[in-house]
Each structure stands twice: as structure tokens, then as C-alpha cells.
C-alpha positions as CSV (number, residue, x, y, z in Angstrom):
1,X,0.0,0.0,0.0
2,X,1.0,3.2,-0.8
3,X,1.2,6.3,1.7
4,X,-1.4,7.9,-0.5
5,X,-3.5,4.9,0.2
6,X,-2.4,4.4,3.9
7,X,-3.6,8.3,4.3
8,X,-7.0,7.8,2.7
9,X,-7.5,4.6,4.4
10,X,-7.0,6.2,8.2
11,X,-9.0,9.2,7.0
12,X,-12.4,7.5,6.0
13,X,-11.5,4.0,7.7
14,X,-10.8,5.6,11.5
15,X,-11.3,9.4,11.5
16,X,-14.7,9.3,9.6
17,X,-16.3,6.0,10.2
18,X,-14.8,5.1,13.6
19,X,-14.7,9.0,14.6
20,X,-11.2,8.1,15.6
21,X,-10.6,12.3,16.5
22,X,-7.1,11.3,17.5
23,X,-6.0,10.0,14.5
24,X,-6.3,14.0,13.0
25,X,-2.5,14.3,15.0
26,X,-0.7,11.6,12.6
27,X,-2.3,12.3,9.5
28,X,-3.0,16.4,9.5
29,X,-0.3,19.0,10.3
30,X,-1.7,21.7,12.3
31,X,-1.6,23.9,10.0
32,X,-4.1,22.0,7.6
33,X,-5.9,23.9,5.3
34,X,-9.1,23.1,4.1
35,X,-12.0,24.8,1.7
36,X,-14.0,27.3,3.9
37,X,-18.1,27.0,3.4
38,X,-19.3,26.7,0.1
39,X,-15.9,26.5,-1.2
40,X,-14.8,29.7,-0.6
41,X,-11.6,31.1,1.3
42,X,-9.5,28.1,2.9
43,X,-10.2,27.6,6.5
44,X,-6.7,26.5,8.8
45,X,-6.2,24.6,11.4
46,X,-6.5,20.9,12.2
47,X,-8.2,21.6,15.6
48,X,-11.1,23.4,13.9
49,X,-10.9,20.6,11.0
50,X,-11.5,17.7,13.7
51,X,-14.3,19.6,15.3
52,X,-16.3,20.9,12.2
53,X,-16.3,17.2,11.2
54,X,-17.2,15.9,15.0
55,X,-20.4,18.5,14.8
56,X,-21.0,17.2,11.2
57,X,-20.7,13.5,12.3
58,X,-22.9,14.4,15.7
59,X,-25.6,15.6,13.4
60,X,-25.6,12.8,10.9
61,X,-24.8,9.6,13.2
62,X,-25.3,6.9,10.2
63,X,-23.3,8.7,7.5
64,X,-20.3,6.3,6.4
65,X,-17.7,6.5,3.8
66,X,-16.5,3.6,1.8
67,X,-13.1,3.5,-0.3
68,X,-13.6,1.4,-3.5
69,X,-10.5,2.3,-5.7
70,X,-7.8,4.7,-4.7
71,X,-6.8,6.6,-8.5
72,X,-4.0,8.3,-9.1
73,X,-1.3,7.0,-5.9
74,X,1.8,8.1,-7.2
75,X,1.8,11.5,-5.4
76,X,3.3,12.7,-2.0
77,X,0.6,12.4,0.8
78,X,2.4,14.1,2.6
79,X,1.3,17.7,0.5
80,X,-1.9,16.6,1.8
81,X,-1.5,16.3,5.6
């Protein structure tokens, strides 16, 4: 597996679906930017990242994600986190 694949597998697998809120330390810098609403200016932090998605997740208890084919694994996952 590929570190592209290893960081989208912790992302849905245990920070989405298992609202592992830990996990945000080893896979986002703290830094981590991320689309502000309806796309507009970037947002930063990963503290406000993890608890954006724990209100989102506390509101919609049954949403899931599922990972059928990872595209495209030849880049740095790094640039992501």
C-alpha cells in the first residue's frame, strides 16, 4: 500500500467512520488547510478541521464513507496532511 492509500484509508477507515478524532495528530499538520463553506476562502487549522467534522458527524450519526479504488497513488501524501 501506498502512503497515498495508507492516508486515505486512516482518513475515511478511523477518523470518519470510527470518529477516531485522534488519528487528525498523525495524518493532518496543524496547519491543515481546508475549503472554507461553500468553497470559498481556505479555513486552517486541524483543531477546527476535527471539530467541524465531530459537529458534522454528531448531526448525521449513520453517515459512512467507503473507499472502493484509490486513482492516481503516485503523489506525495504528505502535501496533503
Amino acid at each position: 500500500m501506498t502512503e497515498a492509500a495508507e492516508f486515505v484509508r486512516l482518513y475515511v477507515e478511523e477518523f470518519i467512520n470510527k470518529r477516531n478524532w485522534q488519528i487528525a495528530e498523525q495524518i493532518f499538520r496543524p496547519e491543515f488547510l481546508y475549503p472554507g463553506p461553500n468553497g470559498g476562502v481556505a479555513r486552517a487549522g486541524r483543531d477546527l478541521y476535527v471539530n467541524g467534522s465531530a459537529g458534522f458527524l454528531q448531526a448525521f450519526p449513520d453517515w459512512r464513507a467507503e473507499v472502493r479504488d484509490v486513482v492516481g497513488e503516485d503523489f506525495d501524501a504528505g502535501e496533503l496532511a
